[in-house]
C-alpha beads as a LAMMPS data file, in Angstrom:
LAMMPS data file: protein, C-alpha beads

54 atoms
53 bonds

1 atom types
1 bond types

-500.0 500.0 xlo xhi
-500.0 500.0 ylo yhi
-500.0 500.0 zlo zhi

Masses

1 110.0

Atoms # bond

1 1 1 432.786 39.160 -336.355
2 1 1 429.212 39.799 -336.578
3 1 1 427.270 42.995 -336.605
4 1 1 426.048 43.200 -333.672
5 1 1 429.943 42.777 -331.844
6 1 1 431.024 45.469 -333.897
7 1 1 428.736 48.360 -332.874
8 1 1 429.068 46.544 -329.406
9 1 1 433.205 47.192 -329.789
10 1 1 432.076 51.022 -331.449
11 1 1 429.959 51.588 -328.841
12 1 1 432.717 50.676 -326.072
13 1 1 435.364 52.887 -328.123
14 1 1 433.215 55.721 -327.691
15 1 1 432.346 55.291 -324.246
16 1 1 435.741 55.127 -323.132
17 1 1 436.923 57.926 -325.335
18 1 1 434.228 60.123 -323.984
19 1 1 434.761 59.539 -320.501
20 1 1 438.932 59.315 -321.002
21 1 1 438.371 63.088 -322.203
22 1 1 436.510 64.263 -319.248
23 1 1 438.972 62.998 -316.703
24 1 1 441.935 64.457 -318.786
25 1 1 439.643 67.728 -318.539
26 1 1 439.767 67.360 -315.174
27 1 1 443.087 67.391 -314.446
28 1 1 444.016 70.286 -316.530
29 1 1 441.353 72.167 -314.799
30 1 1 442.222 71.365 -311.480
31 1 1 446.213 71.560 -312.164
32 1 1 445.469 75.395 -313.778
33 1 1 443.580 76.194 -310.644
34 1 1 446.062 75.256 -308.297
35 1 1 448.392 76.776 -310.343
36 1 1 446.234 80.459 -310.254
37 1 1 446.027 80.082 -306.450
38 1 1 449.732 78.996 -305.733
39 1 1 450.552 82.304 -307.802
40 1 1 447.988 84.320 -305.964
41 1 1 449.655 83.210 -302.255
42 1 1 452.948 84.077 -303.653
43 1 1 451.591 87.438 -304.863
44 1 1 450.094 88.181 -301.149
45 1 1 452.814 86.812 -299.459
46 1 1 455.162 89.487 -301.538
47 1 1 453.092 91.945 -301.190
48 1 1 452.743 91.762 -297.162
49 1 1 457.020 91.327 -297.830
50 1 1 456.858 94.640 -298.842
51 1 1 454.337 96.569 -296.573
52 1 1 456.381 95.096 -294.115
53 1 1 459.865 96.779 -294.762
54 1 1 458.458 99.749 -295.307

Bonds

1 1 1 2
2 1 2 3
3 1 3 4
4 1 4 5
5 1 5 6
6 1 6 7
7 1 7 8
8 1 8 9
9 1 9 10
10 1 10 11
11 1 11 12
12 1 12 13
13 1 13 14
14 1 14 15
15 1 15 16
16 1 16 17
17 1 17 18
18 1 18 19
19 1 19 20
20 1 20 21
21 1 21 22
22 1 22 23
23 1 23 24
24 1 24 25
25 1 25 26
26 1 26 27
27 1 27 28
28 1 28 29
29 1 29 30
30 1 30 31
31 1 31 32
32 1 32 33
33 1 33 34
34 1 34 35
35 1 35 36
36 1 36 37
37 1 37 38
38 1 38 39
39 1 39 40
40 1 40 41
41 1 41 42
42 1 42 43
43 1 43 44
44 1 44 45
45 1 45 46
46 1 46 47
47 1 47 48
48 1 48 49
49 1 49 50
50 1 50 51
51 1 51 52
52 1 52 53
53 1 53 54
């Protein structure tokens, strides 16, 4: 294989990689932040539960 396909295949590797790790950043982001606000409704919603029976 010659040089220039090597640093071609590098260059691809690294690409990939690069953007691959963004989009898994992404999802972990966006899955902890609906996570926070999913606890955050249950927390109001208990909290009204409560002012409510009183």
């Amino acid at each position: 294989m010659s040089f220039e396909a090597t640093a071609g295949l590098i260059e691809l590797g690294f690409f990939y990689t690069v953007v691959l790790g963004f989009g898994i950043w992404q999802l972990v982001k966006i899955r902890r932040e609906i996570a926070r606000d999913a606890e955050a409704k249950a927390t109001r919603a208990k909290k009204s539960d409560d002012q409510s029976d009183k």
